[in-house]
mmCIF file of the N, C-alpha and C atoms, coordinates in Angstrom:
data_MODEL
# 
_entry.id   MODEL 
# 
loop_
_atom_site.group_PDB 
_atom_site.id 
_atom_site.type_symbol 
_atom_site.label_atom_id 
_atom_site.label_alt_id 
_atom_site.label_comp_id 
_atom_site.label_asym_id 
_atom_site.label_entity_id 
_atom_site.label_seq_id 
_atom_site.pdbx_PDB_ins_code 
_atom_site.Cartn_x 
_atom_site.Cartn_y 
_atom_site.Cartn_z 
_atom_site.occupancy 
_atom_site.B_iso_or_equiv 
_atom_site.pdbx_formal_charge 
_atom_site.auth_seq_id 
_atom_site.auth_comp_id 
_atom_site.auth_asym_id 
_atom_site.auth_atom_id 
_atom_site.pdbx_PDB_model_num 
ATOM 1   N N  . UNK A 1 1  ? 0.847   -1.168 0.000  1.00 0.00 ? 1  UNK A N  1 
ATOM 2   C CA . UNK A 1 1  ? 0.000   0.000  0.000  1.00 0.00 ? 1  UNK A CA 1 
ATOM 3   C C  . UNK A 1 1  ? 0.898   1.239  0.000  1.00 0.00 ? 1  UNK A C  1 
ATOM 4   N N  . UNK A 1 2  ? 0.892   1.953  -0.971 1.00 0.00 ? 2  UNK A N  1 
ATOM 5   C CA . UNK A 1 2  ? 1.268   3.177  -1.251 1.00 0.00 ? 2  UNK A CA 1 
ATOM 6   C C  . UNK A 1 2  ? 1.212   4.261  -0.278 1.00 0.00 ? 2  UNK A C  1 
ATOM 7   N N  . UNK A 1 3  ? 2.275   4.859  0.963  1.00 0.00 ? 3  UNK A N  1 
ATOM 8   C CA . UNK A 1 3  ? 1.724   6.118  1.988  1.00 0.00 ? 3  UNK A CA 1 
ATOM 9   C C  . UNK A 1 3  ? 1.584   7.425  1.245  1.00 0.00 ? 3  UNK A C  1 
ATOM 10  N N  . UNK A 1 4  ? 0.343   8.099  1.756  1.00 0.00 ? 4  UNK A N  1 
ATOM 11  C CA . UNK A 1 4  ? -0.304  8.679  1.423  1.00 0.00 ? 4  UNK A CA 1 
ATOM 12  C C  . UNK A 1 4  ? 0.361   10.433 1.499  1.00 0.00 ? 4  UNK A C  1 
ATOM 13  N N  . UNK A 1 5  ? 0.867   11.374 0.750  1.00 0.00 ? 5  UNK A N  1 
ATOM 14  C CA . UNK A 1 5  ? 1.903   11.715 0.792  1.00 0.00 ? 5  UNK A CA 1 
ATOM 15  C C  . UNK A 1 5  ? 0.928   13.365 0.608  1.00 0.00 ? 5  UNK A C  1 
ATOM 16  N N  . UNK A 1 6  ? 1.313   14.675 1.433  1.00 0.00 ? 6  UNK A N  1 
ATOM 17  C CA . UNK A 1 6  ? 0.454   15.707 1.821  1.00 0.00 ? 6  UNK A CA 1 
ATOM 18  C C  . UNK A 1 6  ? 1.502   16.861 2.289  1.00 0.00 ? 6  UNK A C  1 
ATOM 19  N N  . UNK A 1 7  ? 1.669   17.843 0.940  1.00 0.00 ? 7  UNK A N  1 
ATOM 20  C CA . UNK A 1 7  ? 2.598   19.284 1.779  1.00 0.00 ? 7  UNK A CA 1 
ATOM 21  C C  . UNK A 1 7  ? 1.290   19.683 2.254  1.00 0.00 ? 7  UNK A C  1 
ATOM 22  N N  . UNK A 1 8  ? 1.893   20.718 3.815  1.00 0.00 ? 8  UNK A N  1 
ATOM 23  C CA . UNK A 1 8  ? 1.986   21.582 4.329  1.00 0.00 ? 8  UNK A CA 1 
ATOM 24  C C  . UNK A 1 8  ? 2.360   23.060 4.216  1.00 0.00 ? 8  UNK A C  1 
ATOM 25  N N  . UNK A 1 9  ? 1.321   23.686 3.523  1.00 0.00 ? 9  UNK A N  1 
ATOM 26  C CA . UNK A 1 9  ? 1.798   25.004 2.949  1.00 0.00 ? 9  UNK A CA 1 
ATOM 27  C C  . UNK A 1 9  ? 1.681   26.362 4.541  1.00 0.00 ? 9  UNK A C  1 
ATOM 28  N N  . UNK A 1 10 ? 2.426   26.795 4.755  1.00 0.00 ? 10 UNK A N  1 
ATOM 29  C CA . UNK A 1 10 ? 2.719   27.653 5.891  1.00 0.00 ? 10 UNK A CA 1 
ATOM 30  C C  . UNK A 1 10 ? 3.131   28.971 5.561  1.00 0.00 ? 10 UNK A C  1 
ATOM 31  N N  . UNK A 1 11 ? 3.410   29.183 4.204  1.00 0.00 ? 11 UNK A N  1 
ATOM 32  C CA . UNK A 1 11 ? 3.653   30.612 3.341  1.00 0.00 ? 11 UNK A CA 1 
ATOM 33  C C  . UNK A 1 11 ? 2.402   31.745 3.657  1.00 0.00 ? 11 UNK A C  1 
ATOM 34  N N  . UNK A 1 12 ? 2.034   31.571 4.126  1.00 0.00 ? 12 UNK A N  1 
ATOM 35  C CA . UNK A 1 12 ? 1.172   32.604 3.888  1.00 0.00 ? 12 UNK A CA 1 
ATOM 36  C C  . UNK A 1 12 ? 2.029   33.559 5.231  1.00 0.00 ? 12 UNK A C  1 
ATOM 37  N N  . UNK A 1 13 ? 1.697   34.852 4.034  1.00 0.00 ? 13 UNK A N  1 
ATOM 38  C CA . UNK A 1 13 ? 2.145   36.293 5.210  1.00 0.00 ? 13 UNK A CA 1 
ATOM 39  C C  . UNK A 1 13 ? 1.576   36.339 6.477  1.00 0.00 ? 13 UNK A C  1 
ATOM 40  N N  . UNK A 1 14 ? 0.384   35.824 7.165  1.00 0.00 ? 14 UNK A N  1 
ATOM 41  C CA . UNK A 1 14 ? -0.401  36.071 8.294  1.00 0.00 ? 14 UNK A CA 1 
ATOM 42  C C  . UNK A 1 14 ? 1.000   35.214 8.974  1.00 0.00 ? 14 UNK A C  1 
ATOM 43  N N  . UNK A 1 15 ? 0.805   33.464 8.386  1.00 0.00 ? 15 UNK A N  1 
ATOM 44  C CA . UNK A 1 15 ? 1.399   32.596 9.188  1.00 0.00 ? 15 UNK A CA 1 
ATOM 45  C C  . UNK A 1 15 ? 2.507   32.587 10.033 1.00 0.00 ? 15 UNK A C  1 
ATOM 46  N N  . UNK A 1 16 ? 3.649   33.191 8.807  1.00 0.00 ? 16 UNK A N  1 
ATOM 47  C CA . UNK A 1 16 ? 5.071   33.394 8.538  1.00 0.00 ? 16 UNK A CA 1 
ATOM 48  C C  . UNK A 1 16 ? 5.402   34.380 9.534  1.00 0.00 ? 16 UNK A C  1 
ATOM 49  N N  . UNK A 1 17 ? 4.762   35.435 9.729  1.00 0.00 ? 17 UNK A N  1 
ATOM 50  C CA . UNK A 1 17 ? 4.585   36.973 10.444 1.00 0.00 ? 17 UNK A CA 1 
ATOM 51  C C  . UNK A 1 17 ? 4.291   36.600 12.367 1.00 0.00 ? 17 UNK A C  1 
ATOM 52  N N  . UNK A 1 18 ? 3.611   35.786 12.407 1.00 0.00 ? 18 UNK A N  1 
ATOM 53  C CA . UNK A 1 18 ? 3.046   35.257 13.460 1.00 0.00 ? 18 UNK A CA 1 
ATOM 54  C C  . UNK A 1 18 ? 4.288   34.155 14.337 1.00 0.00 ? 18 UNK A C  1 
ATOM 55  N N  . UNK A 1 19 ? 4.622   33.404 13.613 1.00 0.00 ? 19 UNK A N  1 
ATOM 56  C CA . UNK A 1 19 ? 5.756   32.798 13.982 1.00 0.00 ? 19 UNK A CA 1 
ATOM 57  C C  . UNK A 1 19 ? 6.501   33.130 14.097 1.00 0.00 ? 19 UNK A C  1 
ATOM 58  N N  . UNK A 1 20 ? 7.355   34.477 13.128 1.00 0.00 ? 20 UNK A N  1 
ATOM 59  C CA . UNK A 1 20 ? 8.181   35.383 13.666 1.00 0.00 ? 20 UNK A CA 1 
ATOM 60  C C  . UNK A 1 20 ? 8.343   35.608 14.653 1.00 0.00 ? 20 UNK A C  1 
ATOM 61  N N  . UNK A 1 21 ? 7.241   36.916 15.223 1.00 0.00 ? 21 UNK A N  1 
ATOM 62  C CA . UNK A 1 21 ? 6.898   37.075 16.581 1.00 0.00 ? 21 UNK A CA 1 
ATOM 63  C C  . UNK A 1 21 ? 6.736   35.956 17.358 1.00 0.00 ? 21 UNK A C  1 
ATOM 64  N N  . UNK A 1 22 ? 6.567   35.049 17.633 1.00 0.00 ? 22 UNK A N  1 
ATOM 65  C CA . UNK A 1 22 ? 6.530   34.109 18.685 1.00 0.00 ? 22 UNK A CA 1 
ATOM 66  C C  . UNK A 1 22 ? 7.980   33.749 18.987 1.00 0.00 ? 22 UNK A C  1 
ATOM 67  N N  . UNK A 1 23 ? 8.755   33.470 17.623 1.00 0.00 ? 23 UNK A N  1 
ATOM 68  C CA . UNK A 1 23 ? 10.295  33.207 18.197 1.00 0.00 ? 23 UNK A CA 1 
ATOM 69  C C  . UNK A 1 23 ? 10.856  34.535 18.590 1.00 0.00 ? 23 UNK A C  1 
ATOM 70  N N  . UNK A 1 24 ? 10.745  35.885 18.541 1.00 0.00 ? 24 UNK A N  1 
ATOM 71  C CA . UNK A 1 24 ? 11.008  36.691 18.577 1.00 0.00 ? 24 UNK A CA 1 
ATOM 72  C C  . UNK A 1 24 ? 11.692  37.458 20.524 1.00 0.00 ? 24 UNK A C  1 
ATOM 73  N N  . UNK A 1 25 ? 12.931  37.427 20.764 1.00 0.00 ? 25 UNK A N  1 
ATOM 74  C CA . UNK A 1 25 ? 12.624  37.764 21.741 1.00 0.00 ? 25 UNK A CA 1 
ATOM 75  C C  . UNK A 1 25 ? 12.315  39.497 22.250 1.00 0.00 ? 25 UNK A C  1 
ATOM 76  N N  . UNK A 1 26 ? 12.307  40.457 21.309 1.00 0.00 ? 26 UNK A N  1 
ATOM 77  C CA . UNK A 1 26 ? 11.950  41.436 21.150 1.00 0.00 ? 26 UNK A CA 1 
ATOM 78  C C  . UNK A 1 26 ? 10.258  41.685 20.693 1.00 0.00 ? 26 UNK A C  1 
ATOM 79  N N  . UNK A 1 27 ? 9.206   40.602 20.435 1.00 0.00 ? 27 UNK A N  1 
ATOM 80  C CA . UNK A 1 27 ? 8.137   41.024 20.482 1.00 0.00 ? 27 UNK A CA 1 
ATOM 81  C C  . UNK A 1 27 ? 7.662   40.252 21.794 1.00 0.00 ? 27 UNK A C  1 
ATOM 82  N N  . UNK A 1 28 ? 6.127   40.400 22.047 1.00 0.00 ? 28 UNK A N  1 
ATOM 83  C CA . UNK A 1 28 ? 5.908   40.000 23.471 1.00 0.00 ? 28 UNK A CA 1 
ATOM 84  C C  . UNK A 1 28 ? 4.795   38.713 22.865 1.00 0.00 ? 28 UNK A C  1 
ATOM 85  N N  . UNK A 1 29 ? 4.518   38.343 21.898 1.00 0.00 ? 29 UNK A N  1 
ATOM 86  C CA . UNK A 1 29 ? 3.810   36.945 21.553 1.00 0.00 ? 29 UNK A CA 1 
ATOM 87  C C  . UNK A 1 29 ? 4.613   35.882 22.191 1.00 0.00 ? 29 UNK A C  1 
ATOM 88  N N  . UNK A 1 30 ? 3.405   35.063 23.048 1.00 0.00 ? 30 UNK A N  1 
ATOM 89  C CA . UNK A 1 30 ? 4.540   33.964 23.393 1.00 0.00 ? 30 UNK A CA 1 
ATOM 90  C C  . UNK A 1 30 ? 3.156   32.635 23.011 1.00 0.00 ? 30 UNK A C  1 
ATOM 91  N N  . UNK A 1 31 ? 2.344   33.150 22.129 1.00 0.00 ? 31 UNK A N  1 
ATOM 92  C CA . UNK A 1 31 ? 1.839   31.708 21.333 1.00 0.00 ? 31 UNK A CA 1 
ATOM 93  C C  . UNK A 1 31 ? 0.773   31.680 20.099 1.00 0.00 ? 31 UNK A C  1 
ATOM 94  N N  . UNK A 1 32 ? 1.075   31.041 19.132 1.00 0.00 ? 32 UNK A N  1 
ATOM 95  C CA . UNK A 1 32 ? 0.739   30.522 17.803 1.00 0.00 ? 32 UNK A CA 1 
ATOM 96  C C  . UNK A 1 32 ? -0.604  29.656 17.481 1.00 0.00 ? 32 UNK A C  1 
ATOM 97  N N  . UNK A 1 33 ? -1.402  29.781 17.002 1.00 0.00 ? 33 UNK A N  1 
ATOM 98  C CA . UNK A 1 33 ? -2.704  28.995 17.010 1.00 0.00 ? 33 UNK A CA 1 
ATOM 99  C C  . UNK A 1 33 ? -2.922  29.005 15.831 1.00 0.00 ? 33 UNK A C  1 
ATOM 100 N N  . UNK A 1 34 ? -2.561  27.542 14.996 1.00 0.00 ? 34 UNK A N  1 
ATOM 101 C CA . UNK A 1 34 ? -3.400  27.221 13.701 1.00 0.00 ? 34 UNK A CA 1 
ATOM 102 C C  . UNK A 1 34 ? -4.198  26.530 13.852 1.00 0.00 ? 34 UNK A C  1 
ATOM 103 N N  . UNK A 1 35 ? -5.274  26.238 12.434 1.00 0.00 ? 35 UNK A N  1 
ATOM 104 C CA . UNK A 1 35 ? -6.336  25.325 12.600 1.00 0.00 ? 35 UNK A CA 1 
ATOM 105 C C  . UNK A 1 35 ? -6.356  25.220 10.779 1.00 0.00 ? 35 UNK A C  1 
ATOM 106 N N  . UNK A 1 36 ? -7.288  24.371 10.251 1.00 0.00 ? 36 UNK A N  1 
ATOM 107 C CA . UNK A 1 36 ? -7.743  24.181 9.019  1.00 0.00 ? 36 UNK A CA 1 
ATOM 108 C C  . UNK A 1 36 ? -8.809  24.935 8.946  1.00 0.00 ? 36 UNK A C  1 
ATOM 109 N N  . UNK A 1 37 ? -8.574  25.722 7.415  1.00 0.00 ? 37 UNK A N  1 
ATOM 110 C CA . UNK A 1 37 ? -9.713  27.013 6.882  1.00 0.00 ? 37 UNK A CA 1 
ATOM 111 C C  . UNK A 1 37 ? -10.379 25.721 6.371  1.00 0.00 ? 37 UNK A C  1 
ATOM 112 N N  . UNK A 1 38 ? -11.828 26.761 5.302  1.00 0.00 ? 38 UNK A N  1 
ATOM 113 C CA . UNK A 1 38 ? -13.187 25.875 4.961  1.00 0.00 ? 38 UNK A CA 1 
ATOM 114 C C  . UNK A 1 38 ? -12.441 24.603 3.575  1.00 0.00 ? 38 UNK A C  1 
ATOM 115 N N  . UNK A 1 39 ? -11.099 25.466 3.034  1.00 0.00 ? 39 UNK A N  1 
ATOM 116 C CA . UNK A 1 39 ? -10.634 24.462 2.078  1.00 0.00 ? 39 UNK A CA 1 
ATOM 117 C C  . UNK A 1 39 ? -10.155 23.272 2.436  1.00 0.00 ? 39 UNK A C  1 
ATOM 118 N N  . UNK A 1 40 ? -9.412  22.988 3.725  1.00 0.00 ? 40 UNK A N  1 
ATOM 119 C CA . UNK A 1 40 ? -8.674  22.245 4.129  1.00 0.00 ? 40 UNK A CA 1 
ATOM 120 C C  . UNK A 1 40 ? -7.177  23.064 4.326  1.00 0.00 ? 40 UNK A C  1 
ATOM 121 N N  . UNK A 1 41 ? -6.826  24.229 3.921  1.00 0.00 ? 41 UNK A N  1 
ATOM 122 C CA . UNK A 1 41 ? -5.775  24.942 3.963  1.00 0.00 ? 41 UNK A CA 1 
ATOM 123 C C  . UNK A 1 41 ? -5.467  25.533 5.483  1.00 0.00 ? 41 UNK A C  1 
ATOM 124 N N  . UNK A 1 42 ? -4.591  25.332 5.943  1.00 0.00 ? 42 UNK A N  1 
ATOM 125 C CA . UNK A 1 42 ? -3.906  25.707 6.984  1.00 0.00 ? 42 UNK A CA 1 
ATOM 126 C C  . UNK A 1 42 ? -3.443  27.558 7.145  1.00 0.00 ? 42 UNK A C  1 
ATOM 127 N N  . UNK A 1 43 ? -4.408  27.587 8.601  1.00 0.00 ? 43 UNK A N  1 
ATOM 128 C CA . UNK A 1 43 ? -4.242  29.082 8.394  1.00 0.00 ? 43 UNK A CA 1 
ATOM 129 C C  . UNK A 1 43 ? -4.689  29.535 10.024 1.00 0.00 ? 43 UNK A C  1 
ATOM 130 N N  . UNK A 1 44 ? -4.160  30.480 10.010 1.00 0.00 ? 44 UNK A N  1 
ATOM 131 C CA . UNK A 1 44 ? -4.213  31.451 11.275 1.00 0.00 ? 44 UNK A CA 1 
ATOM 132 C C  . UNK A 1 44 ? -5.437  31.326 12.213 1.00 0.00 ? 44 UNK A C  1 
ATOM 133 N N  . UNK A 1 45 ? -5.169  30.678 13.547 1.00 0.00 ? 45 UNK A N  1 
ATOM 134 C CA . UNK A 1 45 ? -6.746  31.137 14.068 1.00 0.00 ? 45 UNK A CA 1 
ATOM 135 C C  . UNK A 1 45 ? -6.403  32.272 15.280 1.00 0.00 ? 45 UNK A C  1 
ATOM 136 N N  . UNK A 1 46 ? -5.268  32.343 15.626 1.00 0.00 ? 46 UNK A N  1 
ATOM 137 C CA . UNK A 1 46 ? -4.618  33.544 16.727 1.00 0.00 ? 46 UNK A CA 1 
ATOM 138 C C  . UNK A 1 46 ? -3.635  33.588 17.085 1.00 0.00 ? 46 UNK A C  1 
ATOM 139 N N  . UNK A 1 47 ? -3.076  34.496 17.620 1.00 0.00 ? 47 UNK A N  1 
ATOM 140 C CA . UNK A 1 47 ? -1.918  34.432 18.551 1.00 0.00 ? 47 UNK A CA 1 
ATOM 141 C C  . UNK A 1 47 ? -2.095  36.018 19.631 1.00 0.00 ? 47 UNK A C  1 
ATOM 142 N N  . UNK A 1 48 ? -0.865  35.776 20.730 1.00 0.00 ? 48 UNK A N  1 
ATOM 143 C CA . UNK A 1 48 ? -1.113  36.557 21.656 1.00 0.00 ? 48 UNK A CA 1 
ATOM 144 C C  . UNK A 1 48 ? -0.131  36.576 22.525 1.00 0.00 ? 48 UNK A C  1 
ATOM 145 N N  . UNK A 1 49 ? -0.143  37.519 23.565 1.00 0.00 ? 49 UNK A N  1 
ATOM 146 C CA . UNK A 1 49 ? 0.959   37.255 24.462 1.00 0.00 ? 49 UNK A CA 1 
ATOM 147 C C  . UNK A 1 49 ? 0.125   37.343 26.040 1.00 0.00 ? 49 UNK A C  1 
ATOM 148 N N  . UNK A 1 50 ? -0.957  36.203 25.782 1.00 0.00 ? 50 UNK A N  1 
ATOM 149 C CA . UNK A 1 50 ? -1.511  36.252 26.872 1.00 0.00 ? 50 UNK A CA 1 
ATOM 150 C C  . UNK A 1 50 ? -1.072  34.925 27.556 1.00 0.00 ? 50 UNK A C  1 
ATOM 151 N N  . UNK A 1 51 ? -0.610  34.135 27.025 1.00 0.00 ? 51 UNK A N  1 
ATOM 152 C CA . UNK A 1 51 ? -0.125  32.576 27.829 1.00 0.00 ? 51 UNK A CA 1 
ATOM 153 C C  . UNK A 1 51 ? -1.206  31.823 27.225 1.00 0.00 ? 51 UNK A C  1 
ATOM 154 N N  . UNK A 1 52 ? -0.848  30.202 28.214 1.00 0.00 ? 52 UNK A N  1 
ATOM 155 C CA . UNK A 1 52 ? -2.226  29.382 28.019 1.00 0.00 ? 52 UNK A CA 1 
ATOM 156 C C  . UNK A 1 52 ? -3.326  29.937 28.007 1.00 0.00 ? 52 UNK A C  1 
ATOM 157 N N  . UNK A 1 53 ? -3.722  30.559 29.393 1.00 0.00 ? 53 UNK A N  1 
ATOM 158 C CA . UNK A 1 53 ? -5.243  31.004 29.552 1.00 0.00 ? 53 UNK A CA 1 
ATOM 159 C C  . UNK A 1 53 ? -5.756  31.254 28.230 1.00 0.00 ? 53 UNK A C  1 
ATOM 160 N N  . UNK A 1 54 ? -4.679  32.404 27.899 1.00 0.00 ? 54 UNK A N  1 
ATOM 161 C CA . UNK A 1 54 ? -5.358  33.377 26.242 1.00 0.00 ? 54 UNK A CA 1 
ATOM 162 C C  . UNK A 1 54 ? -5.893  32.393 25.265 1.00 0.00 ? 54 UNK A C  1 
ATOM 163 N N  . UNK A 1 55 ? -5.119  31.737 25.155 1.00 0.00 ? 55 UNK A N  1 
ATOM 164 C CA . UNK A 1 55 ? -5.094  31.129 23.969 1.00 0.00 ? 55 UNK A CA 1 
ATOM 165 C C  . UNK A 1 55 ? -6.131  29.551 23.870 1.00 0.00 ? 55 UNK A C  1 
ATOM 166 N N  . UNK A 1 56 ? -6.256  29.261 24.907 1.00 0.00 ? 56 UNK A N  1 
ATOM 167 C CA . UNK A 1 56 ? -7.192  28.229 25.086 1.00 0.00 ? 56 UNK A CA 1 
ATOM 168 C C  . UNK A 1 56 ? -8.883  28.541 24.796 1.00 0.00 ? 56 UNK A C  1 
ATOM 169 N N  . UNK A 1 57 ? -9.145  29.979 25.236 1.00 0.00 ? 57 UNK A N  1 
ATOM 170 C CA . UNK A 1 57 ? -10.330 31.143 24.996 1.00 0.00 ? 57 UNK A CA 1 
ATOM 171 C C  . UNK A 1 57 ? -10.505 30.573 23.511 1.00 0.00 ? 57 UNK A C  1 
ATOM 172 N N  . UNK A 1 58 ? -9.703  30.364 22.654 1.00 0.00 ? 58 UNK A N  1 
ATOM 173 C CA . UNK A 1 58 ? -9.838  30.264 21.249 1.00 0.00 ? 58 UNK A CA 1 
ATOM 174 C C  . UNK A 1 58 ? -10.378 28.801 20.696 1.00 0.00 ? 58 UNK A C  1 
ATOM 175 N N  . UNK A 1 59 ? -9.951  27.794 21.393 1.00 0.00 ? 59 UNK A N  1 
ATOM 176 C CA . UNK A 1 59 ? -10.359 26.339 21.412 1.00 0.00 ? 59 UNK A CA 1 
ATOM 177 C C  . UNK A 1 59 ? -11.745 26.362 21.048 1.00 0.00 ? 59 UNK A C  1 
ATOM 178 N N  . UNK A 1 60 ? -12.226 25.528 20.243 1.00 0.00 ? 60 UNK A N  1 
ATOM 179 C CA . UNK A 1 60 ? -13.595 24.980 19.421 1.00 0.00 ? 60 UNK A CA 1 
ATOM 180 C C  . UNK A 1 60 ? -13.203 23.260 20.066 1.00 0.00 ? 60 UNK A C  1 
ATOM 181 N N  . UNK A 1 61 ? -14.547 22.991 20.229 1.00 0.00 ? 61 UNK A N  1 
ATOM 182 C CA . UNK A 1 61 ? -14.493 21.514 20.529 1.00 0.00 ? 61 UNK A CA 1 
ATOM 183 C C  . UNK A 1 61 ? -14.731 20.170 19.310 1.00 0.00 ? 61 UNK A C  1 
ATOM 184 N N  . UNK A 1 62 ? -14.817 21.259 18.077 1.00 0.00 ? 62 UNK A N  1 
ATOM 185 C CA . UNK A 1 62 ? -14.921 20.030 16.441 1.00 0.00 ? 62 UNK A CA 1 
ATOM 186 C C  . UNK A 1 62 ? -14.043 21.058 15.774 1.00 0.00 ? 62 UNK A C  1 
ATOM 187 N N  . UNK A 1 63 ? -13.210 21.319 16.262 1.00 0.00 ? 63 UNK A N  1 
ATOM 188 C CA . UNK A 1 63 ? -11.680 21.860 15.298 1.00 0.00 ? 63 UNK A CA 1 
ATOM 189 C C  . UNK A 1 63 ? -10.452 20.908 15.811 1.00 0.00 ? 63 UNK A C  1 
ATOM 190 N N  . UNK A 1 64 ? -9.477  20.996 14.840 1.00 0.00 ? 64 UNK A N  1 
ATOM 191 C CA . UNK A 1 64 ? -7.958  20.817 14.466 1.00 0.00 ? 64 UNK A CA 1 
ATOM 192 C C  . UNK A 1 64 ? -7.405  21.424 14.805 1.00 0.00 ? 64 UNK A C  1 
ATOM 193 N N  . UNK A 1 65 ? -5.801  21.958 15.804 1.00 0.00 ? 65 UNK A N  1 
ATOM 194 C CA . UNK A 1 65 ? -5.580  23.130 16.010 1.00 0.00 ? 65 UNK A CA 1 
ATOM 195 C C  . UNK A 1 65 ? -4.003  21.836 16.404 1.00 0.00 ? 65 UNK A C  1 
ATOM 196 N N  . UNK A 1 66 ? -2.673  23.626 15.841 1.00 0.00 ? 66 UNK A N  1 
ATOM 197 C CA . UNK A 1 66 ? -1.772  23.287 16.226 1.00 0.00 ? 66 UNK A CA 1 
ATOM 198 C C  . UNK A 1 66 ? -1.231  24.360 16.460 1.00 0.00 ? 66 UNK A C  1 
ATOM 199 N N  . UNK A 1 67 ? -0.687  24.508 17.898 1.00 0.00 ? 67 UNK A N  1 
ATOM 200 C CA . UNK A 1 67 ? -0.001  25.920 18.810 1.00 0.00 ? 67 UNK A CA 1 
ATOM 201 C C  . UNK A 1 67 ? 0.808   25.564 19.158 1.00 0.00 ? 67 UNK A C  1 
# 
């Protein structure tokens, strides 16, 4: 059986910009929140420099998410 083989496109300016700032130790983001848009395309659902708490606020209970 043939594995089933899937890029990961992360180019987008929101994405790229966002991750910046998170590695950044001169901005104050300290976290990243993707999820899958209506295409299946991987894209921005937040970021912040509020910690866990913040960012959990954002959690859907029938979403995909990688922070």
């Amino acid at each position: 059986m043939a594995a089933l083989k899937r890029t990961v496109d992360l180019s987008s300016e929101e994405i790229q910009q966002a991750w910046q700032d998170v590695r950044s130790d001169a901005a104050e983001t300290n976290w990243v929140l993707l999820t899958y848009g209506d295409n299946g395309e991987i894209i921005l659902c937040g970021k912040g420099s509020g910690g866990l708490n913040e960012m959990r606020k954002k959690l859907k209970d029938n979403q995909i998410y990688v922070g």
